[in-house]
LUMKOL-473724 format. One record per residue (C-alpha): residue number from 1; residue in one letter; x negated, y negated, z. Coordinates in steps of 0.05 Angstrom, whole numbers. Last residue first. Example, Ala and Ser with C-alpha at 12.3 -4.5 7.8 and 13.67 -1.06 7.14 Angstrom:
BEGIN
<pt><i>2</i><aa>s</aa><x>-273</x><y>21</y><z>143</z></pt>
<pt><i>1</i><aa>a</aa><x>-246</x><y>90</y><z>156</z></pt>
***
This chain:
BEGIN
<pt><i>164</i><aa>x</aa><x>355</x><y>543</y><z>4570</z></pt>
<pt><i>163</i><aa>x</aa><x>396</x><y>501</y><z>4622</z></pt>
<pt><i>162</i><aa>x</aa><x>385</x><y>556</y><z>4678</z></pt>
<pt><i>161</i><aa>x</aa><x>440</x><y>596</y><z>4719</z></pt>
<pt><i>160</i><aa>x</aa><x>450</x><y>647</y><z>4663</z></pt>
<pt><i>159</i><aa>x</aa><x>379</x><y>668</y><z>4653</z></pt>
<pt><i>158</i><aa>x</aa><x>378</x><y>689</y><z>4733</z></pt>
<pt><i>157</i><aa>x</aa><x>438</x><y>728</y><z>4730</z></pt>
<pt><i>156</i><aa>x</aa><x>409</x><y>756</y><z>4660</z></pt>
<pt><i>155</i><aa>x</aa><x>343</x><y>784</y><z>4696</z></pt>
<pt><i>154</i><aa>x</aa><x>379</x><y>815</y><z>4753</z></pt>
<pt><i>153</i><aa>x</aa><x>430</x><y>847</y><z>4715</z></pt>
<pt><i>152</i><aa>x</aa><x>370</x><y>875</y><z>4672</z></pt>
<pt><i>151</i><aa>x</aa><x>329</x><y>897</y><z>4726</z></pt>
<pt><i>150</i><aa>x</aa><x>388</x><y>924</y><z>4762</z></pt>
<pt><i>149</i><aa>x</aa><x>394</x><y>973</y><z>4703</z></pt>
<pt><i>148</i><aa>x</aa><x>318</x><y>982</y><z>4692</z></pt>
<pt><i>147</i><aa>x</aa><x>316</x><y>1015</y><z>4766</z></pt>
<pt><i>146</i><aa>x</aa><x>271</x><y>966</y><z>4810</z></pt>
<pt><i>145</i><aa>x</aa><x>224</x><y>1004</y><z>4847</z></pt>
<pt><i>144</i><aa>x</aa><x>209</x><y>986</y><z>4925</z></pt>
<pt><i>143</i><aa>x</aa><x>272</x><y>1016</y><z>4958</z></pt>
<pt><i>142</i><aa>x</aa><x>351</x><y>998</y><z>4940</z></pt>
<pt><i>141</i><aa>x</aa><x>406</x><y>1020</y><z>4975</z></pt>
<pt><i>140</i><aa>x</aa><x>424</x><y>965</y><z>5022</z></pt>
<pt><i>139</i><aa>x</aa><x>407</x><y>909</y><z>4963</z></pt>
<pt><i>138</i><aa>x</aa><x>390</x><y>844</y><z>5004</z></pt>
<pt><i>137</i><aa>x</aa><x>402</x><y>785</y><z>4951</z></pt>
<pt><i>136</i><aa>x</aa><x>364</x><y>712</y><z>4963</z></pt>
<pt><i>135</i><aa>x</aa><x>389</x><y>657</y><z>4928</z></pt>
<pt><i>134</i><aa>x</aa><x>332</x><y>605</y><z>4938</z></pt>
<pt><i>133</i><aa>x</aa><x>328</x><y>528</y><z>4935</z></pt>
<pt><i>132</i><aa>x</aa><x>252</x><y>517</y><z>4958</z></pt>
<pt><i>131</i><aa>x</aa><x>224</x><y>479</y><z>5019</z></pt>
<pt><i>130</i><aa>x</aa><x>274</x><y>473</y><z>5075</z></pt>
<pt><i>129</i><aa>x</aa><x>281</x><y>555</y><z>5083</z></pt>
<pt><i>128</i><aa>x</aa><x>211</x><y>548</y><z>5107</z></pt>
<pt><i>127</i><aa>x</aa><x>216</x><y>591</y><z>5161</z></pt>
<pt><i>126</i><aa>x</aa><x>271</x><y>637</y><z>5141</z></pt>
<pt><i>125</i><aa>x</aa><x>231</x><y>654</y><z>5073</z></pt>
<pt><i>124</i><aa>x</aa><x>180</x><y>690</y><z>5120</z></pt>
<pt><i>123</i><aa>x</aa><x>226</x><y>719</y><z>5167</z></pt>
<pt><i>122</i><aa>x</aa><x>259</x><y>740</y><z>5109</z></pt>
<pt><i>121</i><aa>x</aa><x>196</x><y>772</y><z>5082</z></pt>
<pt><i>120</i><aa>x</aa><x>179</x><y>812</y><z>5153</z></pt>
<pt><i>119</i><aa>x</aa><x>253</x><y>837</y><z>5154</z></pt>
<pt><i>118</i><aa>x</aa><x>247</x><y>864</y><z>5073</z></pt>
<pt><i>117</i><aa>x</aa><x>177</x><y>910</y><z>5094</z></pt>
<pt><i>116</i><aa>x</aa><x>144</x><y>913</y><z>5030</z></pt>
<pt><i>115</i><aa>x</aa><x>123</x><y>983</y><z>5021</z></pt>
<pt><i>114</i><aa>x</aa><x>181</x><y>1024</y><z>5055</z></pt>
<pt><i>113</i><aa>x</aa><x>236</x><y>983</y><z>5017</z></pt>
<pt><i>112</i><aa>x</aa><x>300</x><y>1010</y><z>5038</z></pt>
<pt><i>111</i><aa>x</aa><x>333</x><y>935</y><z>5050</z></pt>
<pt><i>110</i><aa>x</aa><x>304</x><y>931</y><z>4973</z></pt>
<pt><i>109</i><aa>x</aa><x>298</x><y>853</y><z>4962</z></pt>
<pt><i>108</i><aa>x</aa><x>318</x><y>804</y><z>4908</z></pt>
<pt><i>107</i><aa>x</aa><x>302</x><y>736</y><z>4908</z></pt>
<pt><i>106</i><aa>x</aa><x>326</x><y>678</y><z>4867</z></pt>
<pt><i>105</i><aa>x</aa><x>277</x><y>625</y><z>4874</z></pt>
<pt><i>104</i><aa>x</aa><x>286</x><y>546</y><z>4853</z></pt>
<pt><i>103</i><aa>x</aa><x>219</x><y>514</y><z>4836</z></pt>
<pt><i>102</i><aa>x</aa><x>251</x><y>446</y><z>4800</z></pt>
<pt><i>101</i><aa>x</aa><x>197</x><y>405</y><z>4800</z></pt>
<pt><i>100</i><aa>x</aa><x>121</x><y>389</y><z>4824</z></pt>
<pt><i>99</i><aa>x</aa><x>77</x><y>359</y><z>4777</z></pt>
<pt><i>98</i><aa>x</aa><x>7</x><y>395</y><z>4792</z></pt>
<pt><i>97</i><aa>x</aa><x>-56</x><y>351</y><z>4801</z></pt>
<pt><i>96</i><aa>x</aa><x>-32</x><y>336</y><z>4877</z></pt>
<pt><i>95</i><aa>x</aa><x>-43</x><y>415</y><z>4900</z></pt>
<pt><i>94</i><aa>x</aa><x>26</x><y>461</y><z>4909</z></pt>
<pt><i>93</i><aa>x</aa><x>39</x><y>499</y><z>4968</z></pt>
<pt><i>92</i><aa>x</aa><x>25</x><y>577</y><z>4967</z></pt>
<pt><i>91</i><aa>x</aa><x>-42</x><y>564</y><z>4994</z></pt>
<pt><i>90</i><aa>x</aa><x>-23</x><y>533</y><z>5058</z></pt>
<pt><i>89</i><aa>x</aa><x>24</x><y>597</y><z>5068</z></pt>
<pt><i>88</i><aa>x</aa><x>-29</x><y>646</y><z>5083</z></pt>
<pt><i>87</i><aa>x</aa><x>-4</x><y>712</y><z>5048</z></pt>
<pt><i>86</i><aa>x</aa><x>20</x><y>764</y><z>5070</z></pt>
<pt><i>85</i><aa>x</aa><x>92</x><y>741</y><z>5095</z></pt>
<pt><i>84</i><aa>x</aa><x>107</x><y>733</y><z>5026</z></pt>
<pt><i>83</i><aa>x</aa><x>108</x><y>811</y><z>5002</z></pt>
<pt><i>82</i><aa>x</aa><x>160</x><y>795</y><z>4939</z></pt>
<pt><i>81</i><aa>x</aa><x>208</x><y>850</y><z>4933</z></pt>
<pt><i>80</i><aa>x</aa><x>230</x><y>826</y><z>4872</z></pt>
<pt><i>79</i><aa>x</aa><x>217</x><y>758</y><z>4851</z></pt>
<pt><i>78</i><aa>x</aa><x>261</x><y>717</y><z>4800</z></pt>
<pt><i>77</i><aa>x</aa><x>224</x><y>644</y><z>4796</z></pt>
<pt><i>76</i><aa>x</aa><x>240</x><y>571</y><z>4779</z></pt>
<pt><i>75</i><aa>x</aa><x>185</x><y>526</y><z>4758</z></pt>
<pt><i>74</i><aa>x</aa><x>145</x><y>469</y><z>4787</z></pt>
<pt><i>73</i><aa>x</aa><x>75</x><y>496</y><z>4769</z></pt>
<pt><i>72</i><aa>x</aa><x>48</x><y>503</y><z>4835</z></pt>
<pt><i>71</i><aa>x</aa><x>106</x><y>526</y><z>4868</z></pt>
<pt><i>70</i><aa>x</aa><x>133</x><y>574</y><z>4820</z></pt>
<pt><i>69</i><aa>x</aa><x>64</x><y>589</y><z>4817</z></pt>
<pt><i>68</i><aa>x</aa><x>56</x><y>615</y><z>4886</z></pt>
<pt><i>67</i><aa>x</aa><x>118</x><y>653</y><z>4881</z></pt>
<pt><i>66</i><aa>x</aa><x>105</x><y>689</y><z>4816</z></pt>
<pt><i>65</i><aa>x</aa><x>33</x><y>710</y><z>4856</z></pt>
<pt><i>64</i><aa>x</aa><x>75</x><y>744</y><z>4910</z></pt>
<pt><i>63</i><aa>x</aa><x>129</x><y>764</y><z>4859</z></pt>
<pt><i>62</i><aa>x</aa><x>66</x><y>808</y><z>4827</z></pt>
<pt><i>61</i><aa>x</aa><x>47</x><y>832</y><z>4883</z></pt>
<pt><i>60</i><aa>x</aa><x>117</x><y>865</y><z>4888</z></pt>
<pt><i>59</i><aa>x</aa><x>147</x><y>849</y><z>4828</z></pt>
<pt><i>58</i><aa>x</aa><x>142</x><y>787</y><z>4791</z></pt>
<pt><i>57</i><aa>x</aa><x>172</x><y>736</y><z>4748</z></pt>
<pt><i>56</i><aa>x</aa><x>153</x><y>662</y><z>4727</z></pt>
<pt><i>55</i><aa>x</aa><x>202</x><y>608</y><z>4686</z></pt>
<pt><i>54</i><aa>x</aa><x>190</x><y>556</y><z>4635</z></pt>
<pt><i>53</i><aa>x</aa><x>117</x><y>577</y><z>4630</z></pt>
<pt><i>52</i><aa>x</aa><x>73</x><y>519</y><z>4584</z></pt>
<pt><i>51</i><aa>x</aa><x>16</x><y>540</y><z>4557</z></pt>
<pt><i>50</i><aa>x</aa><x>-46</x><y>512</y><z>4537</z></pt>
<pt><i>49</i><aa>x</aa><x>-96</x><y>532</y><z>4596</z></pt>
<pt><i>48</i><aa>x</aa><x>-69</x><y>607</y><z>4594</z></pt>
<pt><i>47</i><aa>x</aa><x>-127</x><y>653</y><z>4626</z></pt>
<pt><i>46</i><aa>x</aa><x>-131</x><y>594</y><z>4677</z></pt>
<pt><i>45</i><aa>x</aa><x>-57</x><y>605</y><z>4703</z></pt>
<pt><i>44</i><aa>x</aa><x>-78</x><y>676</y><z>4713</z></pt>
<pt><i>43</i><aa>x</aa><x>-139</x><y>658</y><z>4746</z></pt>
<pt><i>42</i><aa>x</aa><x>-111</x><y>607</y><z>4798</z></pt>
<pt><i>41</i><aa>x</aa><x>-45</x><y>652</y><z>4815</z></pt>
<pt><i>40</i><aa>x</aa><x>-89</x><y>712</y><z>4827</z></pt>
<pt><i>39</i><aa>x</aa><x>-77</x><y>721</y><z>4915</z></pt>
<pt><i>38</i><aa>x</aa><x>-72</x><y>790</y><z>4930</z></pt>
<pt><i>37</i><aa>x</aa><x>-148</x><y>820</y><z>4931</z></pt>
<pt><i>36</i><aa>x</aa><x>-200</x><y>848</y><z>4897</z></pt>
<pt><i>35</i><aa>x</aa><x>-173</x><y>904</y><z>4867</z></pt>
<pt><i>34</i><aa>x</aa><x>-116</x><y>876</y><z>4847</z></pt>
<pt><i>33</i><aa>x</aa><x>-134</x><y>885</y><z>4773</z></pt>
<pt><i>32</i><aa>x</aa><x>-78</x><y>845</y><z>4732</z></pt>
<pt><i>31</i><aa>x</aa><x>-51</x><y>863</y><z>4659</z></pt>
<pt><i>30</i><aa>x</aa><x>-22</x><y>797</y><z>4641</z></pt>
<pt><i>29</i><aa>x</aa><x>53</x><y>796</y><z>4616</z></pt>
<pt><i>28</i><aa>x</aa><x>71</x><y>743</y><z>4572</z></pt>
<pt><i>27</i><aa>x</aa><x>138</x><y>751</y><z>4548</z></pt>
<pt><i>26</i><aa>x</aa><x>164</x><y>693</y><z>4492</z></pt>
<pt><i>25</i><aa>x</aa><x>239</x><y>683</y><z>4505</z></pt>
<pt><i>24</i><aa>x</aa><x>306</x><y>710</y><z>4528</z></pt>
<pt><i>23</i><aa>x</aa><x>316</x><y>776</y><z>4495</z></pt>
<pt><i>22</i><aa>x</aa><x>240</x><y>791</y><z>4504</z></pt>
<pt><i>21</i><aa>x</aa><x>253</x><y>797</y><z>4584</z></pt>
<pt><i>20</i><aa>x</aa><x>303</x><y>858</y><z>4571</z></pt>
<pt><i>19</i><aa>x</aa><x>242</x><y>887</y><z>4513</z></pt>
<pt><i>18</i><aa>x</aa><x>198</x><y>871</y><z>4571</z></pt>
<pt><i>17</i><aa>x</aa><x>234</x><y>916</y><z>4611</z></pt>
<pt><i>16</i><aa>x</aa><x>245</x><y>975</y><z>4575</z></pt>
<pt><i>15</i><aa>x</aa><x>170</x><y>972</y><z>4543</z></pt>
<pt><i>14</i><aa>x</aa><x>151</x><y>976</y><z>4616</z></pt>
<pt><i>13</i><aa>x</aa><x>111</x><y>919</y><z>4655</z></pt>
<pt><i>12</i><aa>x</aa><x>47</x><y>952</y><z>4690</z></pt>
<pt><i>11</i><aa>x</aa><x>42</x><y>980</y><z>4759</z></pt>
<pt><i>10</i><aa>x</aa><x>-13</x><y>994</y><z>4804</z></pt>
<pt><i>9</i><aa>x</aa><x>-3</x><y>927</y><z>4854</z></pt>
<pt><i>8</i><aa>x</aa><x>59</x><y>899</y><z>4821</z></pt>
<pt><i>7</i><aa>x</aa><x>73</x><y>862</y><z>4750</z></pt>
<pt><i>6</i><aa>x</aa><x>72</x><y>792</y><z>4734</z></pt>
<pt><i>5</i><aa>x</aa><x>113</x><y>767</y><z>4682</z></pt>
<pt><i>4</i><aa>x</aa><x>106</x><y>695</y><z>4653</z></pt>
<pt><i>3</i><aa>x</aa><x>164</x><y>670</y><z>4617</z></pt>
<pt><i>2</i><aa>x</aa><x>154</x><y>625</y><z>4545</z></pt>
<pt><i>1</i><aa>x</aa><x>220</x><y>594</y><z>4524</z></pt>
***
């Protein structure tokens, strides 16, 4: 199984969590400059023209971009704290040349997150709640980071609801 990890705006993928993410396939994790802007999911998917994902995660920007090719690709996603509501949803939709399948979501967000406001997302996700399957979970305690403990329950909830 090959899973595509996409880390947040100033954030890389720890050794901790990929070695969580390495239990249950092939990691590829592509160190991304934001810089420019939010929306990568073209030139990531172009730095790997002969590989198939199975699944996509992200964090923060990261999710945003997970999201997008969840969609594009026809994949299921884990996103945490994904900042949806920035992004122009006519983009996030998929274009004819991509086979569109199973792009389930589970979602996690921090109800204490004070850089991706959690109310703005599920507006968001409440809108087109006709698209996508989604589990979304609303931690009351949690902010922007994701501790490695709810990393790892996170990551093996979503693992055990796929046929892999």
């Amino acid at each position: 199984m090959n899973i595509l990890y996409l880390h947040g705006l100033k954030s890389k993928l720890s050794k901790e969590k990929r070695k969580v993410l390495a239990e249950f396939g092939n990691v590829f994790a592509p160190d991304i400059d934001y810089s420019g802007g939010d929306a990568y999911h073209l030139r990531i998917l172009q730095n790997y023209p002969h590989t198939e994902f199975n699944v996509i995660i992200g964090s923060s920007m990261g999710a945003l971009n997970a999201y997008i090719i969840s969609n594009w690709i026809g994949r299921p996603a884990l996103l945490f704290n994904p900042p949806l509501h920035k992004h122009p949803w006519s983009l996030m939709l998929p274009e004819e040349k991509f086979l569109k399948a199973d792009s389930s979501k589970q979602i996690l967000l921090g109800a204490k997150d004070d850089v991706v406001d959690p109310q703005k997302t599920l507006a968001f996700l409440g809108k087109h709640l006709q698209e996508h399957e989604l589990e979304i979970r609303v931690d009351p305690l949690l902010g922007h980071r994701i501790p490695l403990e709810l990393f790892k329950e996170q990551v093996s909830n979503f693992f055990s609801k796929l046929c892999y």
